[in-house]
N, C-alpha and C positions, 0 to 999 in steps of 0.2 A: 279399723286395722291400721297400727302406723304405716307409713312410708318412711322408703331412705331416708329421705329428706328429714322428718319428724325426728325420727332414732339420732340423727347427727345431731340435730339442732336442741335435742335435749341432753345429750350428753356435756357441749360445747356450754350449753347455757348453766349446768349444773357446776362445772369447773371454776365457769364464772362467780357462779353464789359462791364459792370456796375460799376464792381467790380473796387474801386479808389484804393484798397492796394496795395502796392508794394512786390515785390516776396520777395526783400530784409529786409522787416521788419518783414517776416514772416518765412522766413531762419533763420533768428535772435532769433526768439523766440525758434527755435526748441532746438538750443545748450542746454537749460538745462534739457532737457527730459532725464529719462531714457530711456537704450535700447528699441530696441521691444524684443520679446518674441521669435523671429525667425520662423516666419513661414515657410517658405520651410524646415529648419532643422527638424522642427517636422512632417511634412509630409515623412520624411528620416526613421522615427524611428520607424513607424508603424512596427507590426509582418507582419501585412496580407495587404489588401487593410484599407488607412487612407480615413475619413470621414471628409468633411468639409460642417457642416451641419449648415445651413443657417435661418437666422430670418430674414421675409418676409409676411408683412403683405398684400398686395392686389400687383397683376400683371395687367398691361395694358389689357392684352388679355382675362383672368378670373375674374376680378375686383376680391373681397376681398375672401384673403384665409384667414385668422385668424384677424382679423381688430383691437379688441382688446388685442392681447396678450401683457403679460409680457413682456419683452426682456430679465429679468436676472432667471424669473422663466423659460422659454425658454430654455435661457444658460445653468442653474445649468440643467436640464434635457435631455439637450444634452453632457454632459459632462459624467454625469451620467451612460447612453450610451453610453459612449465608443470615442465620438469624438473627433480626433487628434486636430480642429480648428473649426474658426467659421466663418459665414460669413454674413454682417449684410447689411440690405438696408439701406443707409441715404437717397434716394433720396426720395424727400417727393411730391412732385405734383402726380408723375406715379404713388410710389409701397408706399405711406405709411410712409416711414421711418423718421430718422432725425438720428442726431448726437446723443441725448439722448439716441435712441437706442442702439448704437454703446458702449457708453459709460457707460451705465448701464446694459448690456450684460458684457462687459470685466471687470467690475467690481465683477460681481457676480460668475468668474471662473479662473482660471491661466491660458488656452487656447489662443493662440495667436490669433488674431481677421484678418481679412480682412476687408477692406469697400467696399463692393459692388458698386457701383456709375457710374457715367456716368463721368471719369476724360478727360477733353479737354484743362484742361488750369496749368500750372506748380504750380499757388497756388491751386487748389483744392489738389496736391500732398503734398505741405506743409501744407495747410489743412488736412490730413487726420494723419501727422504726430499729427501735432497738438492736433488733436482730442482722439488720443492716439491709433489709428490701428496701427497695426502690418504689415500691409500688402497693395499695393495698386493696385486696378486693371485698366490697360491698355487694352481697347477694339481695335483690331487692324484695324476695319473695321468702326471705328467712327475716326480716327486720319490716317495722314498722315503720312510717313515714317520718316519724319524730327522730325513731333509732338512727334515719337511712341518713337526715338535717345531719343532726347528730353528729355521727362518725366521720360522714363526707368533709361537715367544718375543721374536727381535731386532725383529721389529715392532713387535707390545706394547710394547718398551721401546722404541723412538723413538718412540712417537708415532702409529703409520700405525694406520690398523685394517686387518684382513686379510682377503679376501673369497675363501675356501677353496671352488677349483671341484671337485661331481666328479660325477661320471655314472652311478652304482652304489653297492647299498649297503656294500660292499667300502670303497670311498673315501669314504662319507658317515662308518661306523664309525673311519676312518683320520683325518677331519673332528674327530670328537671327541674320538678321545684327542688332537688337539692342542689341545685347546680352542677351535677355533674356534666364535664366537658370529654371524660372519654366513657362510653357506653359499649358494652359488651353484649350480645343476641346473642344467649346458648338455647342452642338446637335442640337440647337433650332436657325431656321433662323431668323435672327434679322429685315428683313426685314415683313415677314410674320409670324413669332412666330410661323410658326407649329415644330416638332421635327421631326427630321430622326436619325432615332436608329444607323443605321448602321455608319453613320460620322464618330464615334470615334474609332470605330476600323476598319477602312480604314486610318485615320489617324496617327493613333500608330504607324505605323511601318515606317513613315516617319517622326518622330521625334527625333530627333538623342539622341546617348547617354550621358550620364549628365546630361542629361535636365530632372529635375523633371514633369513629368505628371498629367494633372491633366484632368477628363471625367467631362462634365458642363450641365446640363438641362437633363430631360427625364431620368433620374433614376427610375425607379418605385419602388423598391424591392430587394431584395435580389439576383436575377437572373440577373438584370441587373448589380450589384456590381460583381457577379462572373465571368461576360463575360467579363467586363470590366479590371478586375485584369487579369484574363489570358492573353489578348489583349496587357498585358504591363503596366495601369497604376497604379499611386503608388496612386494615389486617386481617389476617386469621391464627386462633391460639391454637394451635396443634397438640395432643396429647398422645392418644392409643398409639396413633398411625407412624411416630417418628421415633417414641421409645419403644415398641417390639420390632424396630425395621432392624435387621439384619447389618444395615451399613447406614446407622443413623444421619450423618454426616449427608449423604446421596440425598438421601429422602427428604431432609431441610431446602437442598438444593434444588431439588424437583419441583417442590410448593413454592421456590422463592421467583424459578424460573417461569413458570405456568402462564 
């Protein structure tokens, strides 16, 4: 029986067969981009625990958290609140999103952006430059160790930093031989989308040092930012908890305050 996880990762990968452009005309276009904004740097400079809180309009597993929302009134109110970064869905069939999002969210803040996405193929990575994120995520448990080499280096070389997810230390070990320096723990099994609280601080402490931290999924509160900062990380990516909060803005402040 597929999983979430399968159904996304074949659709994403199917696109890809599709897809006639070449990595080379798209490497090409990046040369005249501004820098990014540096996202692991600004997760370094947080006082206390940094928030990278997330615009996310519906999940596979809960269909629609905010279906309608803004993306840059969004932004501007998590920023507002206190967050280090942000982190946006493009993927548009599962959760909603698109590139607009992405880009009318970074547009309405100075907050360095991530693209949330499902990246399997080396041009969604120059796609996400493109797009104008700051940041690109590498799922460790949808790519294979060459893919995970791979992507991690063409990032490095445009520019993005890469924010390497994985959920075991299988994948954290897979994290390092590609050099990844900022590592992401999601709570939430990708296979079954339920959360286990406890993951990320079992995990922390086998995360080595220099490596920017970052706690992913199953945030709820203020209580879970505080266990989580004790535990070691320097972040947490906040989703469900701060786009369905009624006064988004509070709720970034609450997790920043913790």
């Amino acid at each position: 029986m597929a999983t979430y996880l399968d159904r996304i990762l074949e659709r994403h990968r199917e696109d890809a067969a599709a897809d006639s452009r070449t990595l080379g005309e798209l490497v090409a276009q990046t040369a005249a981009l501004p820098p990014c904004r540096g996202f692991r740097a600004t997760l370094l400079t947080a006082n206390e625990i940094a928030v990278v809180a997330e615009i996310k309009r519906r999940s596979p597993s809960k269909g629609d958290l905010h279906a309608d929302l803004d993306p840059a009134e969004i932004a501007r109110a998590y920023e507002a609140g206190g967050a280090s970064c942000l982190s946006v869905l493009t993927d548009g069939e599962f959760f909603g999103g698109s590139v607009g999002d992405l880009q009318a969210a970074r547009g309405a803040v100075v907050l360095p952006v991530i693209r949330k996405d499902f990246t399997v193929d080396p041009r969604d990575v120059a796609d996400a430059r493109l797009m104008g994120a700051d940041a690109v995520l590498l799922i460790a448990a949808a790519l294979d160790p060459f893919e995970l080499v791979e992507l991690h280096e063409l990032a490095t070389e445009l520019g993005l930093d890469a924010l390497v997810e994985v959920h075991d230390e299988p994948e954290l070990e897979e994290a390092m031989n590609a050099g990844a320096s900022l590592v992401g723990v999601n709570q939430r099994d990708l296979v079954t989308f339920e959360v286990d609280h406890q993951r990320a601080e079992r995990m922390a402490k086998e995360i080595p040092d220099g490596v920017v931290k970052v706690a992913e999924s199953g945030v709820r509160g203020p209580e879970d930012a505080a266990r989580l900062r004790e535990a070691g990380y320097h972040a947490v990516l906040v989703g469900e908890s701060v786009v369905t909060a009624a006064d988004p803005s509070a709720a970034v402040r609450a997790l920043v305050e913790a």
